[in-house]
C-alpha positions as CSV (number, residue, x, y, z in Angstrom):
1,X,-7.5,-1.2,19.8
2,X,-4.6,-3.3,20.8
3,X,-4.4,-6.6,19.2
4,X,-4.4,-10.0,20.9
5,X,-4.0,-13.2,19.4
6,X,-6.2,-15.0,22.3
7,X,-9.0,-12.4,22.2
8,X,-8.6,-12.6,18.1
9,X,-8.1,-8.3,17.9
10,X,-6.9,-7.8,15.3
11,X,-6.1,-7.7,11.7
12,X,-4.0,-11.4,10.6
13,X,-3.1,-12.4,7.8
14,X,-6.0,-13.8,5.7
15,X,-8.0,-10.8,6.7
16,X,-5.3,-8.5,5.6
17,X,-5.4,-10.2,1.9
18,X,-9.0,-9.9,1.8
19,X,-8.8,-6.0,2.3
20,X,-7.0,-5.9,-0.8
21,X,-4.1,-3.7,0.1
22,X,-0.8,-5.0,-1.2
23,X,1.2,-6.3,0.8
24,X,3.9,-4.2,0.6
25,X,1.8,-1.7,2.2
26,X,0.7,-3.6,4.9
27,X,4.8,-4.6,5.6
28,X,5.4,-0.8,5.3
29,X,2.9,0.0,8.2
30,X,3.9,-3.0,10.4
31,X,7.8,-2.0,10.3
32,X,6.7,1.8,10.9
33,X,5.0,1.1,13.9
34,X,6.7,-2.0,15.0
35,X,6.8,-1.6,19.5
36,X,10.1,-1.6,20.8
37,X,9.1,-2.5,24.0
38,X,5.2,-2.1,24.4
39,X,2.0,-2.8,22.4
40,X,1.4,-0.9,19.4
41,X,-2.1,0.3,18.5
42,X,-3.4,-0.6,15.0
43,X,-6.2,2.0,13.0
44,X,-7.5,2.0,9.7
45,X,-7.0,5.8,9.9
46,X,-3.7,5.8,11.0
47,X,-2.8,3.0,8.2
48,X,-4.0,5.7,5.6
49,X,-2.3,8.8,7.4
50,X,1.3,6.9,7.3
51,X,0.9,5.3,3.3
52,X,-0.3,8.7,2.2
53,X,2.2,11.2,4.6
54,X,5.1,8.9,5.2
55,X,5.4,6.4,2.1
56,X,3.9,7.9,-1.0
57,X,5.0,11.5,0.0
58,X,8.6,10.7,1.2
59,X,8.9,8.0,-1.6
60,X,7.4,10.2,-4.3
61,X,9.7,13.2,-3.3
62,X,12.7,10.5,-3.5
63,X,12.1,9.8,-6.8
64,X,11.3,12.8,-8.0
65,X,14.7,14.2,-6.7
66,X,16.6,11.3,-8.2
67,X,15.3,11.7,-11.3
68,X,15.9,15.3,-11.5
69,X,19.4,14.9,-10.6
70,X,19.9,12.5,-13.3
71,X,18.5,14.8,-16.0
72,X,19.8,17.2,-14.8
73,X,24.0,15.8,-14.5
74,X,23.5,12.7,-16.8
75,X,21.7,14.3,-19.4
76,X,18.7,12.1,-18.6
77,X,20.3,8.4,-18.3
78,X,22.1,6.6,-15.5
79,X,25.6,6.0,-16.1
80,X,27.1,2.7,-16.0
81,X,28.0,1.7,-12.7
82,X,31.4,0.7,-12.2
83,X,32.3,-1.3,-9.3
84,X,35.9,-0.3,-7.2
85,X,37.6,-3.4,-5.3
86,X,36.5,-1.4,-2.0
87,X,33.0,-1.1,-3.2
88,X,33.5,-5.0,-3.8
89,X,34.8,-5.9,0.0
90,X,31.6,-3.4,1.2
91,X,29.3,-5.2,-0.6
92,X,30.9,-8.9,-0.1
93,X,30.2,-8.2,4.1
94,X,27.1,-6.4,3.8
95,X,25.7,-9.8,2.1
96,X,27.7,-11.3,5.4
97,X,25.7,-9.2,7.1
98,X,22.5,-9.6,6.1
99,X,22.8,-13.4,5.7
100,X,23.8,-13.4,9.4
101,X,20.8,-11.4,10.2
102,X,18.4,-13.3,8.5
103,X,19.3,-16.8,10.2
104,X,18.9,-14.8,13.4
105,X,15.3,-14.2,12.7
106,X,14.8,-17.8,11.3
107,X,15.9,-18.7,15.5
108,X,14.1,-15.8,16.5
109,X,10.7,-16.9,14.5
110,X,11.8,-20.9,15.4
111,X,11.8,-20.2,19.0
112,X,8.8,-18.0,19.4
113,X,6.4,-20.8,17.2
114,X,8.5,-23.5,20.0
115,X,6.8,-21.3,22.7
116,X,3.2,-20.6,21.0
117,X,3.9,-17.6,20.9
């Protein structure tokens, strides 16, 4: 059902650890069915459904493409990369980016635990 801190629905964090699955999984899930402006609904069967369809097929296939592609047009080993001074300036304000963004959810998390929420 849907989860409520008050009512303590849910699955939190020391429960999540105890379940074994790795976390990565668990962050997987949670960004997958993050609500963009309702409740979600959490189930152990959908958790399974989504890491078995969604991450371990689509990640699988992923690979599995990559690394044909590099047998197949780097005779089996990835080439040096070599950086461009455009590839540079992309990569110098994508890090700008991303810093930017990650203080925004440090205000974002600082706010909500202000609120007790």
């Amino acid at each position: 059902g849907k989860f409520s801190k008050s009512r303590g629905v849910g699955v939190f964090g020391d429960m999540a650890k105890d379940t074994g699955i790795p976390a990565d999984i668990w962050r997987f899930y949670l960004l997958y069915l993050r609500p963009e402006g309702q409740d979600s609904t959490f189930s152990w069967t959908d958790l399974m459904l989504k890491n078995n369809s969604e991450l371990l097929n689509n990640l699988g296939n992923f690979i599995n493409r990559a690394g044909m592609f590099v047998c197949k047009f780097f005779g089996g080993t990835v080439p040096d990369m070599v950086l461009t001074p455009d590839d540079k300036r992309l990569l110098a304000r994508v890090t700008l980016e991303l810093h930017q963004y990650h203080q925004l959810l440090e205000k974002v998390r600082w706010v909500a635990e202000s609120l007790g929420l």
